[in-house]
DOLUMDO-702412 format. One record per residue: x, z, y of N, C-alpha, C in turn; residue number from 1. Coordinates in pm, 1 decimal, always signed. Layout:
N
[[X, Z, Y], [X, Z, Y], [X, Z, Y], NUM]
...
# end
This chain:
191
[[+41.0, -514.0, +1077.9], [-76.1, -574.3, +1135.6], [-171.2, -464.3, +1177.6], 1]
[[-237.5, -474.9, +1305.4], [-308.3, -419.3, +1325.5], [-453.9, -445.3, +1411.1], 2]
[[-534.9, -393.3, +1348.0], [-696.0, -478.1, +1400.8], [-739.1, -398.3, +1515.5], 3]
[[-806.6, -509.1, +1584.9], [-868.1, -436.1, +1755.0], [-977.8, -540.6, +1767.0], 4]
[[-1085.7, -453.9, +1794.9], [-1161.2, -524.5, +1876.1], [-1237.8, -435.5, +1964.0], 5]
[[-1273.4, -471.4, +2124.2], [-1305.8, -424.1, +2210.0], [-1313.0, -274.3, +2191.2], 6]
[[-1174.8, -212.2, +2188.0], [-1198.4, -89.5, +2155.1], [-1167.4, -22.9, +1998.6], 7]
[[-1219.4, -73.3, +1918.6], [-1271.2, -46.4, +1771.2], [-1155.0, -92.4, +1690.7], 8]
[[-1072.6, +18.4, +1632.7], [-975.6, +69.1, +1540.4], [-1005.4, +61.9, +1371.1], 9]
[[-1103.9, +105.4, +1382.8], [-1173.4, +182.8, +1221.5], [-1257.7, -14.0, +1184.0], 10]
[[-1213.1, -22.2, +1069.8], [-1242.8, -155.4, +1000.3], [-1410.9, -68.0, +999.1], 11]
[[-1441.6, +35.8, +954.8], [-1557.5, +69.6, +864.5], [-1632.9, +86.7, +973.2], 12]
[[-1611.3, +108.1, +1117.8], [-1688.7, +138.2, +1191.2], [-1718.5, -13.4, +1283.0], 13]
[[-1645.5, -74.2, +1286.5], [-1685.4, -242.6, +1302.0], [-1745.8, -326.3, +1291.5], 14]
[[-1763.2, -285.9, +1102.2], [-1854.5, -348.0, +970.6], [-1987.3, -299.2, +975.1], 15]
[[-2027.6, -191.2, +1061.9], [-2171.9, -133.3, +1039.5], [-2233.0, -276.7, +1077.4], 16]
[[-2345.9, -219.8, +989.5], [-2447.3, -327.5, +1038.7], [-2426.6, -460.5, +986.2], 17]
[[-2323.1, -465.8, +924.1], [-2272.2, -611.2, +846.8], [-2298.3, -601.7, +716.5], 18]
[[-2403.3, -510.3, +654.2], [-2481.7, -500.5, +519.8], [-2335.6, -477.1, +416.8], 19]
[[-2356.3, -529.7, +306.3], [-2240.0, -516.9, +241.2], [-2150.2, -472.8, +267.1], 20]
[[-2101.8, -579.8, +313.9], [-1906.7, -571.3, +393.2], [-1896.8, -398.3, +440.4], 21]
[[-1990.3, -347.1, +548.5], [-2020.2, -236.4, +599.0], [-1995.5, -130.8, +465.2], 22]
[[-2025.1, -110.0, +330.6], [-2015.4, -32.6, +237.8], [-1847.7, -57.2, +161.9], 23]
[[-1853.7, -209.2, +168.0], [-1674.1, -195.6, +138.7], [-1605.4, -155.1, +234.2], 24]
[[-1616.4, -193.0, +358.5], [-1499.7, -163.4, +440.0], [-1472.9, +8.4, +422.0], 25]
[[-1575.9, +87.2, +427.9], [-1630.4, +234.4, +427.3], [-1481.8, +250.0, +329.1], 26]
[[-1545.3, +216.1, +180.0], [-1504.2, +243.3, +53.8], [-1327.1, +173.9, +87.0], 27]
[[-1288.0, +118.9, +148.3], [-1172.2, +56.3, +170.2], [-1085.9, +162.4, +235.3], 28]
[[-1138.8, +225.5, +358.4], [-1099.1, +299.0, +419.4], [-1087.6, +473.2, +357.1], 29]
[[-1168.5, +516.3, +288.8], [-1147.7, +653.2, +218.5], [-1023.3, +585.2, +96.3], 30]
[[-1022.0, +494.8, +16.0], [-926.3, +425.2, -57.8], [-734.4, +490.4, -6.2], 31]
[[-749.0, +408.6, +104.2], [-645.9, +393.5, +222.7], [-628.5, +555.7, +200.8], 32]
[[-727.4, +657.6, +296.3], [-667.8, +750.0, +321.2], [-611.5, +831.8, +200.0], 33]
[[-696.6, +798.2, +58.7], [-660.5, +876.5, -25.2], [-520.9, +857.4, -88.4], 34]
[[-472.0, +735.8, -81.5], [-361.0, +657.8, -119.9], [-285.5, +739.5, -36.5], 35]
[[-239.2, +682.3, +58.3], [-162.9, +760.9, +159.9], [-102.9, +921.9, +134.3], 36]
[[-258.9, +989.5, +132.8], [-231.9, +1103.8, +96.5], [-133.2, +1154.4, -31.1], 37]
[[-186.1, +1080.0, -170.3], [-99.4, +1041.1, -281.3], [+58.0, +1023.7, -252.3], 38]
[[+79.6, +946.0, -152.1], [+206.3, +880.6, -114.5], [+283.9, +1044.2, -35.1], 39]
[[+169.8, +1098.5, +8.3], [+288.9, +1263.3, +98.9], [+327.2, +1340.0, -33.8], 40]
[[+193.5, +1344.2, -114.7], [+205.1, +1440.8, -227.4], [+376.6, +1377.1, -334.6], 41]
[[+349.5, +1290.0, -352.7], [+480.9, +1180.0, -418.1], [+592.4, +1256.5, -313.3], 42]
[[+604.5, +1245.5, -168.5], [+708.9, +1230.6, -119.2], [+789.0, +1393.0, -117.0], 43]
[[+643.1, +1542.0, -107.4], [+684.4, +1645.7, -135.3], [+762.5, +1701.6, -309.4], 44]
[[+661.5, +1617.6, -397.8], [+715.3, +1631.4, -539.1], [+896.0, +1569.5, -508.2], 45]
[[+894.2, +1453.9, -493.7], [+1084.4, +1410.7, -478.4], [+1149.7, +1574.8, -434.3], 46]
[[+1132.1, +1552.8, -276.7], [+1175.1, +1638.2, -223.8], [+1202.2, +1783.4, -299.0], 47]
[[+1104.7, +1835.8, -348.7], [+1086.3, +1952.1, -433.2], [+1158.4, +1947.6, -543.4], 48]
[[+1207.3, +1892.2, -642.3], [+1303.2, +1822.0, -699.4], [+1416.6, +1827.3, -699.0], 49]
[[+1491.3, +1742.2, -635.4], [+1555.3, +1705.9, -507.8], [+1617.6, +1855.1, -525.5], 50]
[[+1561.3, +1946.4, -396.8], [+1646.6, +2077.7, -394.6], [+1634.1, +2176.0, -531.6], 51]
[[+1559.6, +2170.2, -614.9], [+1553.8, +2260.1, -771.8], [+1709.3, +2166.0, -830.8], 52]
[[+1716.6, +2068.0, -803.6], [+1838.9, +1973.1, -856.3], [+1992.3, +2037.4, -761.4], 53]
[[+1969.7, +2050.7, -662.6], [+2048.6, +2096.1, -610.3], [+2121.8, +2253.9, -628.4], 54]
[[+1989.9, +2356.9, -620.7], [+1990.1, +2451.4, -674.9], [+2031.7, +2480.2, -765.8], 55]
[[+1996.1, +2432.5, -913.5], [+2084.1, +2411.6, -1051.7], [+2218.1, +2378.5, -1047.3], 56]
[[+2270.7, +2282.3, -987.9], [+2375.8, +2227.9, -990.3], [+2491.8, +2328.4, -905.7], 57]
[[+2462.0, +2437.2, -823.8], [+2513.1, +2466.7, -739.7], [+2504.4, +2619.4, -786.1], 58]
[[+2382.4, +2674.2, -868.1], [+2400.9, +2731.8, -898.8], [+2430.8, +2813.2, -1088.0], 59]
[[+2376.1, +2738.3, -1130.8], [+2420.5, +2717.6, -1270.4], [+2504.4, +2663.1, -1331.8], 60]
[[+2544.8, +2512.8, -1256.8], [+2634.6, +2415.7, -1294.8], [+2613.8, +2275.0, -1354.5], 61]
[[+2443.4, +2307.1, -1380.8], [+2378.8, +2226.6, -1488.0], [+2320.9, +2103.9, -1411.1], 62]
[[+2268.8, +2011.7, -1460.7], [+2190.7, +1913.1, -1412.5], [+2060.3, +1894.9, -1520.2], 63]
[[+1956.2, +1816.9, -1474.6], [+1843.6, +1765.3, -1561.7], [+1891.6, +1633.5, -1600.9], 64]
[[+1979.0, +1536.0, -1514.4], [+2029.3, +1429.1, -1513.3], [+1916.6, +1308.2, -1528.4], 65]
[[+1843.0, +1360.1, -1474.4], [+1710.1, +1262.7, -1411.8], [+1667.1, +1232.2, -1352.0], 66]
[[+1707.7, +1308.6, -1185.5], [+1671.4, +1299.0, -1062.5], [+1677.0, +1139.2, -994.5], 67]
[[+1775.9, +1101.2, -1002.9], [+1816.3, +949.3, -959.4], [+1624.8, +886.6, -1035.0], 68]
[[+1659.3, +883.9, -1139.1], [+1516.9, +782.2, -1209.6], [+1423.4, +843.3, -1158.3], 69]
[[+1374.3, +947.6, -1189.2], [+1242.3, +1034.1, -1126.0], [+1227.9, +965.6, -952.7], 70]
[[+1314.1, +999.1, -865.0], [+1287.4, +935.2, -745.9], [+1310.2, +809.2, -743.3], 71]
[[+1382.5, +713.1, -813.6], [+1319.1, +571.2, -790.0], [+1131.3, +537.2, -835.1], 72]
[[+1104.9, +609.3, -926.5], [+973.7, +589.2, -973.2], [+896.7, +670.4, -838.1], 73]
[[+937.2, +753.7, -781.3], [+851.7, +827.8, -705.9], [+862.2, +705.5, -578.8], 74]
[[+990.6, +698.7, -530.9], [+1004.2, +613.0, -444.4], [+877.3, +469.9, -412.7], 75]
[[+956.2, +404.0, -553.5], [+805.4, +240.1, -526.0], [+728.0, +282.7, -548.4], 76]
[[+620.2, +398.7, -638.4], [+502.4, +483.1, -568.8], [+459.4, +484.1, -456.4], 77]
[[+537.7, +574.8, -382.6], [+567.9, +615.0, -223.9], [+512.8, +444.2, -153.4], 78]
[[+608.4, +402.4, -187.1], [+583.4, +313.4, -103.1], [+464.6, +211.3, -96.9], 79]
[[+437.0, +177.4, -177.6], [+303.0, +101.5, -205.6], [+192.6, +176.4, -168.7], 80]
[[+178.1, +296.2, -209.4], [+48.4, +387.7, -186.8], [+51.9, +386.2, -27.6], 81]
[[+118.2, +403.1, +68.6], [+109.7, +415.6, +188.9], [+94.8, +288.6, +266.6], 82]
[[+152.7, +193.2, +204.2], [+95.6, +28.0, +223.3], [-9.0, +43.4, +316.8], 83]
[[-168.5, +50.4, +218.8], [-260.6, -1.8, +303.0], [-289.0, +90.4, +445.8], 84]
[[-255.6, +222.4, +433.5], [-271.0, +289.4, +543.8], [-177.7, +236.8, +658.7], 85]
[[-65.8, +213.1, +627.6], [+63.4, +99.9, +715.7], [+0.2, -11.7, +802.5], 86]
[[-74.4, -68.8, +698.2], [-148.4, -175.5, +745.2], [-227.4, -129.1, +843.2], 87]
[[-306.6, -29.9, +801.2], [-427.6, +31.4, +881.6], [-371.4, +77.1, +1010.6], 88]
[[-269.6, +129.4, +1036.2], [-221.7, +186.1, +1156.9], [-98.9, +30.0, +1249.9], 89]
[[-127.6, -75.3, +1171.0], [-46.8, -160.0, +1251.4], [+79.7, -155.8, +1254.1], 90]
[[+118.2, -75.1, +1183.2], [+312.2, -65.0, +1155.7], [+397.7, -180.7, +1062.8], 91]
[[+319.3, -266.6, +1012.2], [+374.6, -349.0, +922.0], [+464.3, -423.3, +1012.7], 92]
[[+566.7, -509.5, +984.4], [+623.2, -602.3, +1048.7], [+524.0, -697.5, +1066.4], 93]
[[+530.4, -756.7, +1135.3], [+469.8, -927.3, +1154.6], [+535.7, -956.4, +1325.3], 94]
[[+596.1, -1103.4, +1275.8], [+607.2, -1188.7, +1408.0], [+531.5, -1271.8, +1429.4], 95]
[[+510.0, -1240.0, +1546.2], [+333.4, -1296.9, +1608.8], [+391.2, -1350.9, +1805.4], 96]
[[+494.0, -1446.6, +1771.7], [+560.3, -1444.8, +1866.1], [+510.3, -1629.7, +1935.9], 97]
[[+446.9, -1699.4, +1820.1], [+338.8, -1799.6, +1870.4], [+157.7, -1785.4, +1841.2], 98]
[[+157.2, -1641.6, +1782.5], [+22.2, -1637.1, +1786.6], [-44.6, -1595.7, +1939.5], 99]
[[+47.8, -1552.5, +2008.6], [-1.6, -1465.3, +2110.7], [-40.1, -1590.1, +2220.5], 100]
[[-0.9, -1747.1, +2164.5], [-58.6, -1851.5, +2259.2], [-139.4, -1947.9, +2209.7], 101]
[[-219.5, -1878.5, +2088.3], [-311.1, -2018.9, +2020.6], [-416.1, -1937.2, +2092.4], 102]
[[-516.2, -2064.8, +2077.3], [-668.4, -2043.6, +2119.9], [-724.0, -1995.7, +2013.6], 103]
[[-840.8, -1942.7, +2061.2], [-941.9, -1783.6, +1972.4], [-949.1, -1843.5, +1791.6], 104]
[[-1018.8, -1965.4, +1772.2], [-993.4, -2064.3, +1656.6], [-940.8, -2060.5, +1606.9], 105]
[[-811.8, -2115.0, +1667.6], [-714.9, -2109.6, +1547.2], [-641.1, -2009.0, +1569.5], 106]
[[-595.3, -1890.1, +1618.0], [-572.6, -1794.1, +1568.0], [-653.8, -1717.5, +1433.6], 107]
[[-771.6, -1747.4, +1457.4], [-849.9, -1627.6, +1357.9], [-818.5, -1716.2, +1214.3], 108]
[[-811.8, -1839.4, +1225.9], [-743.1, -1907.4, +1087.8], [-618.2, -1845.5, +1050.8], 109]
[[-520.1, -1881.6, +1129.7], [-372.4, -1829.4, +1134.4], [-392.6, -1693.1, +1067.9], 110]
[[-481.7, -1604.0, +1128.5], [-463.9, -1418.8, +1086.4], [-535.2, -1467.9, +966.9], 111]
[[-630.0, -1530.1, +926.1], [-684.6, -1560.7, +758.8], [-583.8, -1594.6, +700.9], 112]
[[-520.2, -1687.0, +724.6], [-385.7, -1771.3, +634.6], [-291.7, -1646.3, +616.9], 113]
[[-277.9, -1601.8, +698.0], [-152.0, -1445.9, +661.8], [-216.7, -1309.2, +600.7], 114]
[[-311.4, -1330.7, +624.9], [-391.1, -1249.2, +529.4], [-405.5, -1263.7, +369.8], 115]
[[-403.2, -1415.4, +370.9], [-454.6, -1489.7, +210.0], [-313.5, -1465.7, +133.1], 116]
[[-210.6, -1529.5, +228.1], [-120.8, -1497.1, +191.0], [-59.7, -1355.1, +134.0], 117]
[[-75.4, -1282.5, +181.9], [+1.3, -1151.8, +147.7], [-94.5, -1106.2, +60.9], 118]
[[-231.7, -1120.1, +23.2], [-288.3, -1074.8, -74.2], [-262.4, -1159.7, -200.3], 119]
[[-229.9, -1319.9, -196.0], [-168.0, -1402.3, -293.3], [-39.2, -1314.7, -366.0], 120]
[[+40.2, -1288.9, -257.3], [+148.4, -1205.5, -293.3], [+150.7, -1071.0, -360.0], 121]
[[+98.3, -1004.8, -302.6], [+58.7, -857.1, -345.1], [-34.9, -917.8, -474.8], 122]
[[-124.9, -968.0, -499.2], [-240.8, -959.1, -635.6], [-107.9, -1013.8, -734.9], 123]
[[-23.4, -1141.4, -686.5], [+50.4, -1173.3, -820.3], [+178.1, -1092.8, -881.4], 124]
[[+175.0, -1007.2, -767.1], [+284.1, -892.0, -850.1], [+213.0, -774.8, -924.5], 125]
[[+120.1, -760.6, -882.5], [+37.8, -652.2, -919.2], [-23.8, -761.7, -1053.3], 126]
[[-88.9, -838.3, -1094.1], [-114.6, -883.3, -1215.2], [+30.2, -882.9, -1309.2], 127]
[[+126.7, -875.7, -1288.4], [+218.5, -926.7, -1377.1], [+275.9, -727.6, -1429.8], 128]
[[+269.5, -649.8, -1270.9], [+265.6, -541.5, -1345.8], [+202.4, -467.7, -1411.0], 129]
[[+84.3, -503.0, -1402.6], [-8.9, -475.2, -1476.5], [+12.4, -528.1, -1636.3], 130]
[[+18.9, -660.1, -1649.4], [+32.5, -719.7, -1769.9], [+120.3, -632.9, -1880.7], 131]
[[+297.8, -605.2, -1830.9], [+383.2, -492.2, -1817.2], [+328.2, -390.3, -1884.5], 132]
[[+218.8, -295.8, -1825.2], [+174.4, -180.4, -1820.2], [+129.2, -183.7, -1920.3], 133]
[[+79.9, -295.8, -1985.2], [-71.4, -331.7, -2043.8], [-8.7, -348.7, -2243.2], 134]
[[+137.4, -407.8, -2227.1], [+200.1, -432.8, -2286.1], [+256.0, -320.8, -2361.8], 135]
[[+274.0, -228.8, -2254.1], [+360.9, -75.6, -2319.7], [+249.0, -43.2, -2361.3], 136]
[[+146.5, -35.5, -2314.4], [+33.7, +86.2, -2314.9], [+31.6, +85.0, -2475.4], 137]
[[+11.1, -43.7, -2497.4], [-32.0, -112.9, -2625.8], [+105.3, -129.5, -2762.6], 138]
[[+198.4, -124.7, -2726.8], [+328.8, -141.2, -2816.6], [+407.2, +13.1, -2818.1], 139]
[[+298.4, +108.9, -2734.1], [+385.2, +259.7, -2754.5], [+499.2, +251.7, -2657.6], 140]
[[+581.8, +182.5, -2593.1], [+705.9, +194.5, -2532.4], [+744.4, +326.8, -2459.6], 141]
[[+863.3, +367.3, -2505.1], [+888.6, +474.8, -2435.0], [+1028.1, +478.0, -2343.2], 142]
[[+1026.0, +497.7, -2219.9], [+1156.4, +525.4, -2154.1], [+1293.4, +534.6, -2225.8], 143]
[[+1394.9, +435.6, -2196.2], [+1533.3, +494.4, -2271.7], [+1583.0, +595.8, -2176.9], 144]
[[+1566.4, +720.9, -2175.4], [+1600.2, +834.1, -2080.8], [+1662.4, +965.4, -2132.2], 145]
[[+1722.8, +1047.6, -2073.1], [+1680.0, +1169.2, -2115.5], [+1542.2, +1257.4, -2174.0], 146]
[[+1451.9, +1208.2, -2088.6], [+1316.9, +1252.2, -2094.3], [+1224.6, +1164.3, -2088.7], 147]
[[+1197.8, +1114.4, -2207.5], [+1172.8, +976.6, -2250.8], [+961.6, +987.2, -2213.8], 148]
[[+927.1, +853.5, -2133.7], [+839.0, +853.5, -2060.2], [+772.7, +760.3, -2113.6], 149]
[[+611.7, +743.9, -2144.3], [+538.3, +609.9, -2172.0], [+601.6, +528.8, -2070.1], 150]
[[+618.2, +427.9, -2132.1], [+643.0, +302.1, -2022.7], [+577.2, +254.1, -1921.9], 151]
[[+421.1, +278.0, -1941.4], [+315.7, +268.7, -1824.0], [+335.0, +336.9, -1739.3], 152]
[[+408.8, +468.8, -1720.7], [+343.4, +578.9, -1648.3], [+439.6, +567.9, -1536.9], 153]
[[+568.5, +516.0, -1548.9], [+625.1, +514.7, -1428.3], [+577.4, +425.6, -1310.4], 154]
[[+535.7, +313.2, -1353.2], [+486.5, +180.4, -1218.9], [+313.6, +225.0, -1193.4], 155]
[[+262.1, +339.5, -1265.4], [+148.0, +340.4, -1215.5], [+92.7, +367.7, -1056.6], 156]
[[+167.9, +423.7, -1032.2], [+139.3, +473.0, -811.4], [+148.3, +341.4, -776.1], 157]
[[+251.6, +252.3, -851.8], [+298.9, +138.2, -796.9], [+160.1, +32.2, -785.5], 158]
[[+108.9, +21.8, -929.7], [+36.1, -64.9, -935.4], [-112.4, -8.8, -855.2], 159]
[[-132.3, +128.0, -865.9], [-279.1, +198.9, -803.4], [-261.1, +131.6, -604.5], 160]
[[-107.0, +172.8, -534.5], [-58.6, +129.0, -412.9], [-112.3, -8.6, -386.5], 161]
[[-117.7, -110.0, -491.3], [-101.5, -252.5, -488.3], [-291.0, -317.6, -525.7], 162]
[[-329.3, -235.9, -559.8], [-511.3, -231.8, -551.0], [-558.2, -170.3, -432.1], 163]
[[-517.8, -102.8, -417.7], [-557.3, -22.2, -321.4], [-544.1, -162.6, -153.3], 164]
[[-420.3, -172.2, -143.7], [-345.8, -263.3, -19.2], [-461.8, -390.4, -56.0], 165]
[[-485.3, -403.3, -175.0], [-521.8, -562.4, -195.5], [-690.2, -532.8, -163.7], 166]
[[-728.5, -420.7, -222.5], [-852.0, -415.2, -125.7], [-896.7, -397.4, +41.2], 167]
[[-785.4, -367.9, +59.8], [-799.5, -338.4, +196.4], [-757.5, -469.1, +271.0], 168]
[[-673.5, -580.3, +210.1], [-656.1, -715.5, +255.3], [-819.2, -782.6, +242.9], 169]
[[-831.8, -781.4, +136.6], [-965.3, -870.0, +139.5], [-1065.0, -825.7, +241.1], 170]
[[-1081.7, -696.9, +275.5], [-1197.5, -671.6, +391.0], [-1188.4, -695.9, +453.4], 171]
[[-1002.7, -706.8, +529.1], [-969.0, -720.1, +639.1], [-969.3, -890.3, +645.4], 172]
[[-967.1, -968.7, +565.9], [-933.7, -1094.5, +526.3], [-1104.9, -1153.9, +577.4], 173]
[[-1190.7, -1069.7, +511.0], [-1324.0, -1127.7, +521.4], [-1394.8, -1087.7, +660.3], 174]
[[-1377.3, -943.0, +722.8], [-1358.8, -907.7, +859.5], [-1314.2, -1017.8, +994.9], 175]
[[-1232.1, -1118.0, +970.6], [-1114.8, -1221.6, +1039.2], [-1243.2, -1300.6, +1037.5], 176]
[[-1251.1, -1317.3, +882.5], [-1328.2, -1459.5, +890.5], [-1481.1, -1480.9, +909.4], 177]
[[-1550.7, -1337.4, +891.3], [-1631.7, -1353.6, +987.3], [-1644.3, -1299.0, +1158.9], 178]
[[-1550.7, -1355.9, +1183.4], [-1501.9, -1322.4, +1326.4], [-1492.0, -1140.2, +1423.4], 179]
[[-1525.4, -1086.4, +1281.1], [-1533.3, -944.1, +1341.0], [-1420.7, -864.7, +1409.3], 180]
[[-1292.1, -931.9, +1354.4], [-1192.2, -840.2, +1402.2], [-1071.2, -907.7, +1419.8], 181]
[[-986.8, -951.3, +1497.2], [-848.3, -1013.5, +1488.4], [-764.4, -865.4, +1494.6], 182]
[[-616.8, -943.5, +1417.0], [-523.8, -895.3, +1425.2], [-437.4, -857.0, +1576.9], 183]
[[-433.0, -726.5, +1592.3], [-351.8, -729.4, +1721.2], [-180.3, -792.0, +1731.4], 184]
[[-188.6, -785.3, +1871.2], [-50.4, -876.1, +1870.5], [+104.1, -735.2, +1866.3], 185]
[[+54.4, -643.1, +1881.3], [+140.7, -542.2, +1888.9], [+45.2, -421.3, +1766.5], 186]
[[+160.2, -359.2, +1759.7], [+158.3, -188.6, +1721.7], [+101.7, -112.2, +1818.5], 187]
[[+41.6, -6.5, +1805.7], [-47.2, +75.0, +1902.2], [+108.3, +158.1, +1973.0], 188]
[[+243.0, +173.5, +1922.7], [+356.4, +261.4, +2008.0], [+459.4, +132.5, +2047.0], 189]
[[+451.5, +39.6, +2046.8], [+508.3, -112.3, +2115.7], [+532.0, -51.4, +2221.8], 190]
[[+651.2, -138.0, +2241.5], [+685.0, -125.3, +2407.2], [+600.2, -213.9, +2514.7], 191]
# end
């Protein structure tokens, strides 16, 4: 999904002047970039890894025999943290293949309803991993691993990715609905 209006890209620069909203959207958007950023740092740590794993193996003989787990945890990190910036740049999937013929109205409902939605979605996975988190934090759990890990610590990018996205739904959610911004019908590199 991606937001346009006459011009205007930046949720935070939209929101001026919209009191409040104007200070979240702000705070939504440094959120986003910092996430994101999180998500390269995640993707250089794998990587970095990754070839020290290779290196060992190729040249010592040895393994850590952790790499596989380490990058799945880095992985749904990765991926969630870059979420809301995804969003922000319009790369998400969405078929918008009868929105592009409703009238102004009910479209901006339609982009609320898919908005509500995916934050319904995103908040109830993110509460349950949280709960999870909340559970180890509290019962000690530790990784059955080689290199045995609090149990919290692996889904944390995951769950930080999934606050992060869910704040950036609601601005964008409340943005829609007070008519500030629709969802574009394309990606900014669409054919």
């Amino acid at each position: 999904m991606q937001i346009r209006q006459e011009g205007i890209d930046d949720p935070a620069a939209a929101a001026r002047g919209a009191g409040p909203l104007a200070g979240l959207a702000a705070a939504a958007a440094r959120l986003s970039r910092l996430s994101s950023l999180l998500a390269g740092f995640v993707l250089i740590g794998i990587t970095g890894f990754t070839l020290w794993e290779i290196a060992r193996r190729a040249v010592f003989g040895t393994s850590s025999n952790v790499l596989v787990e380490f990058v799945g945890y880095g992985l749904a990190a990765m991926t969630f943290l870059g979420a809301s910036q995804t969003m922000r740049a319009g790369d998400l999937v969405r078929v918008n293949v009868l929105l592009q013929f409703t009238p102004p109205g009910l479209r901006r409902a339609l982009d609320a309803f898919c908005l509500a939605c995916g934050l319904a979605v995103v908040g109830f996975a993110g509460w349950f991993v949280f709960q999870d988190m909340l559970r180890s934090w509290v019962r000690d759990y530790e990784t059955d691993s080689v290199v045995p890990l609090p149990l919290w610590l692996p889904p944390l990018g995951l769950l930080i990715g999934m606050v992060v996205f869910s704040l950036d739904a609601i601005v964008l959610l409340l943005l829609v609905l007070a008519g500030r911004y629709r969802l574009a019908d394309e990606s900014a590199d669409a054919v």
